[in-house]
N, C-alpha and C positions, 0 to 999 in steps of 0.2 A: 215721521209717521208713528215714529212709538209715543213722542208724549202724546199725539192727537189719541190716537186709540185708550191709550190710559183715561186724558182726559172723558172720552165717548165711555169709558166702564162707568167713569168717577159720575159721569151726570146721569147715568143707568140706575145708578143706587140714589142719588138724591132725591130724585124721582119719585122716590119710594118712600123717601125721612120723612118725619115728624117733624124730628128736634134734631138738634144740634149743638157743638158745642163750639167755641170760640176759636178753637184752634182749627180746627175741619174746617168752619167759614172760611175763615181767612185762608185755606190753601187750597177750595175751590175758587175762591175769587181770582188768587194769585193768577193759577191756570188761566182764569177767563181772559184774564188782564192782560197776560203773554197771547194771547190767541187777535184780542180788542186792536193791539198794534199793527193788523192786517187784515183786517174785517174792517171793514166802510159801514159804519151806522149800527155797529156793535154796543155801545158802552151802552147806549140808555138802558139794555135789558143788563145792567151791573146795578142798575141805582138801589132797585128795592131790595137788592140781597148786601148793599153798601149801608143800606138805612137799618137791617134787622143787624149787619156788624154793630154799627154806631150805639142802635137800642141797646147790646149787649157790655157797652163799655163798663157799667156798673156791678156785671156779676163774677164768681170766684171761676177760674179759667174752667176749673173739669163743671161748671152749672150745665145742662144743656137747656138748651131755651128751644120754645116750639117755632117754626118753621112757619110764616103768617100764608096766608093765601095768592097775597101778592108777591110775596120772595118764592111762591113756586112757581108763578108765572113767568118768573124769567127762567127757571131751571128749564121748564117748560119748551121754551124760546129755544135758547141754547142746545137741549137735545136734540129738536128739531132740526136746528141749524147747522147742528155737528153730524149728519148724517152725511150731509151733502157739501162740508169742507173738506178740498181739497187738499189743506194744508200750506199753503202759499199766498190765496186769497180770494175774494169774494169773488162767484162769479155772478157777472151780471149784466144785462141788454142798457147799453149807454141811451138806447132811445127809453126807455122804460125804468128811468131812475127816480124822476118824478113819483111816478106809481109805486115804486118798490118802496121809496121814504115814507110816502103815505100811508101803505098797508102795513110797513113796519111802525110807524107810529099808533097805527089804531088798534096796533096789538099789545099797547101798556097804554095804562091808565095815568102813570105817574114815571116823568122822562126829567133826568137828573144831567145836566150838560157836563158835568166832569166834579170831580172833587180834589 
C-alpha cells in the first residue's frame, strides 16, 4: 500500500507537469510498469508516455522536454485508474470484459501492444 499511495501522489503532480525530464519519465513509467504486471489491459495507456521517452533519446539528461497532449492522456488514465486499485488487481465483471476492453480502448487514440 505504500508504493501504490506514493505512486497515487506521483501521478497527483504529473497531472499538473508541463515538461519533464528524462530521468522523472523513466521512474513514473517504471512505477506504472510494476503496477501493468497486475492490471489486465493496462500497458496500452504506457505507449504514448513510452513514445515522448523514445522522442527524448537525443536530449542532454537534465533537458526537460514538454509533456505532449497525448502523454497526458494516459497520466490522465492512470489517475483515474489508481483511485480505485486495490492493489492486488483489477477488479472486474467477467461478464462485462468485452465492454470494459472496448471502453478502455476508445479512451486512447494510439495503442502500443508492448515494447
Amino acid at each position: 500500500p505504500e508504493k501504490i499511495q506514493e505512486l497515487r501522489v506521483d501521478l497527483y503532480r504529473w497531472a499538473r507537469k508541463t515538461t519533464a525530464v528524462r530521468q522523472e519519465l523513466q521512474s513514473i513509467l517504471g512505477k506504472l510498469f510494476w503496477v501493468s504486471r497486475v492490471v489486465r489491459f493496462s500497458r496500452p495507456f504506457m505507449g504514448r508516455l513510452l513514445q515522448l521517452l523514445r522522442d527524448m533519446k537525443g536530449l542532454p539528461n537534465n533537458k526537460k522536454a514538454p509533456l505532449t497532449s497525448e502523454s497526458k492522456k494516459d497520466i490522465t488514465w492512470w489517475s483515474k485508474y489508481m483511485t480505485t486499485f486495490n492493489g492486488i488487481s483489477m477488479m472486474y465483471n467477467d461478464e462485462d470484459n468485452s465492454q470494459s476492453l472496448e471502453q478502455l480502448m476508445d479512451s486512447t487514440s494510439a495503442v502500443y501492444a508492448g515494447d
